[in-house]
N, C-alpha and C positions, 0 to 999 in steps of 0.2 A: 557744559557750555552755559551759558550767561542765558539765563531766558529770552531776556527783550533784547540778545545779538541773534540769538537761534532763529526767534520772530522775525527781527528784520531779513535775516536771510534767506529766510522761506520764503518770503514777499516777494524780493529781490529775484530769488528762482524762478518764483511764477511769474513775473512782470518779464525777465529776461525767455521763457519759452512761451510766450505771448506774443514776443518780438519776434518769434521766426514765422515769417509770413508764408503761406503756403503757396499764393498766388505769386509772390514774388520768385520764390524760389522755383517754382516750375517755369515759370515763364523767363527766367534765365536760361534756360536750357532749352527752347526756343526762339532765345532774341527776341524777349517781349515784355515788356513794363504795360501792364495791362491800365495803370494809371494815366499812362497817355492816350485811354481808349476810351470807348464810351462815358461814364460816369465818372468816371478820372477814379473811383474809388477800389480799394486791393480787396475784396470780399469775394464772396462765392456769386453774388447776383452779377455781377459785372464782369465776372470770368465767365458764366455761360453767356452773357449776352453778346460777348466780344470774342470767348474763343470757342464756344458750343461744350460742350455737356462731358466731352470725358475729361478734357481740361478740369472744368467745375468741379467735377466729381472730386478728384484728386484735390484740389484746393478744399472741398467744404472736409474731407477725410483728415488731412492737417490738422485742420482750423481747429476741428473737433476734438482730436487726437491730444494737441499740446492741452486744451482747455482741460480734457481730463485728466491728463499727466501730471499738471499742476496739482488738480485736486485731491489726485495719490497720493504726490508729494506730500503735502500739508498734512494728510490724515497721518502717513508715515509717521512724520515730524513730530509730529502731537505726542503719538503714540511712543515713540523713540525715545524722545527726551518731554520735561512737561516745560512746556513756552509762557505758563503761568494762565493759558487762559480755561474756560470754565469746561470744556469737551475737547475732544479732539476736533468734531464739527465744526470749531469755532474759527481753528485754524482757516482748513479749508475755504469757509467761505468768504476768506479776504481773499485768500488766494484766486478764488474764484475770478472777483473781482480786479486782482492787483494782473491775470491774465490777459480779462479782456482789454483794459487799460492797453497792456503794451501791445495785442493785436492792433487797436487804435491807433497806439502812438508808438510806433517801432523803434526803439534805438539804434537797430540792425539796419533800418532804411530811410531816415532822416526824419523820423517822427511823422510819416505817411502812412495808415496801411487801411485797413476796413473799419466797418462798425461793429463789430463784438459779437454778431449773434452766435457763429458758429462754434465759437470759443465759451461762450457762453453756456450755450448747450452740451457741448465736452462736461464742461464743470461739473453739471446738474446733472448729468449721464450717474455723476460718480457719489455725489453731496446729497442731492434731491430728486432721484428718479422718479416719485411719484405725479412730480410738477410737471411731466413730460407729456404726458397723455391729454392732459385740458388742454396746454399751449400751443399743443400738435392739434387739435382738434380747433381749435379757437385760430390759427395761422393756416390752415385745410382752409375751412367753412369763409373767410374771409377772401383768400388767395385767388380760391373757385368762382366766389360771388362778383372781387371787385378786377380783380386782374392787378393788384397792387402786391407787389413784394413788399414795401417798404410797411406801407399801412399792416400788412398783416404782422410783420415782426416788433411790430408796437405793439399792438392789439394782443400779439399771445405773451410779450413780457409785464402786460400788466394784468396781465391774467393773475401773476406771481402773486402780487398783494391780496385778493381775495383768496386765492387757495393755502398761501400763509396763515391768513388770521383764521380762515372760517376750520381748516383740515390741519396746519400743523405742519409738521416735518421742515419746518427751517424757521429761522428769527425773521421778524416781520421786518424788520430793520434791512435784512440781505434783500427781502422782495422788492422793498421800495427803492433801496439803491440799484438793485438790477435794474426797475424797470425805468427807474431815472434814468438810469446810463444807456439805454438804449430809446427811450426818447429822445435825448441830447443829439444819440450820433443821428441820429434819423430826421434832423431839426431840417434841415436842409429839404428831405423826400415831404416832411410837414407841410412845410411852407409851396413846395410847388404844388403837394395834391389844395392845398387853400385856393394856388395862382390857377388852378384845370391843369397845369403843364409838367406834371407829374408821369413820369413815363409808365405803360401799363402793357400786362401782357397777354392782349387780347384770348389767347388761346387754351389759357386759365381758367377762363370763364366758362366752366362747362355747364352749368348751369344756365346760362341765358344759350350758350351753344345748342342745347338740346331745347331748348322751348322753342327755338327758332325754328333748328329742322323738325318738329314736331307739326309747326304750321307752316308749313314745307318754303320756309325762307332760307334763305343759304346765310349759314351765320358768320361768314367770314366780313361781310360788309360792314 
């Protein structure tokens, strides 16, 4: 096969199991467009907050699931046939990329669906496992402190670029484009935590939770 048609196709795969939205699809099968609920947004944060936690579950399971499938794909591909580019790695982390795009932007559901993180993290399950452990600790320590989803899943994808350049294990180029693409989608959660009116989840914050009832204040107030 033709290298740069192989390339485009592998792209194409990942962009099209990017498009199979997990929230969508489950919420079919409860007569629910979770887009018409809270945040209007198809992601895992707007599925627990609108249909509660085993919903979410199963949608961030998805999300995760295509993001890494993708990136099997691509390694496969690479390895299968040569696409002309420099590793098989290289494949992959368009794919990465060309995945969470179509979570974003679904062809399967009118160019609606979430912001990429969970698909995101699939990818990286499979491309760059090592990146998982600061981003998780850096999306933890943030989450607990501010009670902000949105702020923490910035904060752990630009994590990418310093443990790129400084530790290796991916192109600094993939870092900055991840963590681009998940500021973009989050432009929206940016601007309301700037407005105050940034939704938060108070009971996140364990950390002020416990200094509260430590000075025997009830930390639900």
């Amino acid at each position: 096969m033709n290298p740069a048609l192989c390339l485009l196709l592998t792209m194409l795969a990942a962009y099209l199991l990017g498009s199979v939205s997990g929230s969508l699809l489950l919420g079919r099968r409860i007569g629910v467009d979770i887009r018409s609920q809270g945040s209007g947004n198809a992601g895992g944060t707007n599925a627990f907050r609108t249909q509660g936690w085993r919903f979410a579950l199963g949608v961030v399971l998805i999300d995760i699931g295509k993001g890494a499938l993708a990136a099997g794909l691509a390694l496969w591909v690479q390895t299968r046939w040569d696409v002309g580019l420099a590793s098989a790695s290289d494949c992959a982390w368009w794919a990465v990329l060309c995945a969470a795009a179509g979570h974003t932007w679904p062809v399967f559901h009118g160019f609606r669906g979430g912001k990429g993180v969970g698909t995101m993290v699939g990818g990286l399950c499979v491309v760059w496992p090592t990146s998982l452990l600061p981003c998780l600790l850096v999306w933890l320590l943030t989450l607990t402190t501010t009670g902000y989803v949105g702020l923490a899943s910035v904060l752990a994808a630009l994590v990418l670029v310093p443990v790129a350049w400084a530790v290796g294990g991916a192109p600094v180029w993939f870092a900055l484009s991840a963590a681009g693409f998940i500021v973009f989608t989050h432009r929206v959660n940016l601007r309301r935590l700037a407005a105050g009116s940034e939704h938060r989840f108070p009971r996140a914050r364990i950390w002020r939770r416990g200094w509260l009832s430590l000075r025997g204040r009830n930390p639900d107030v």
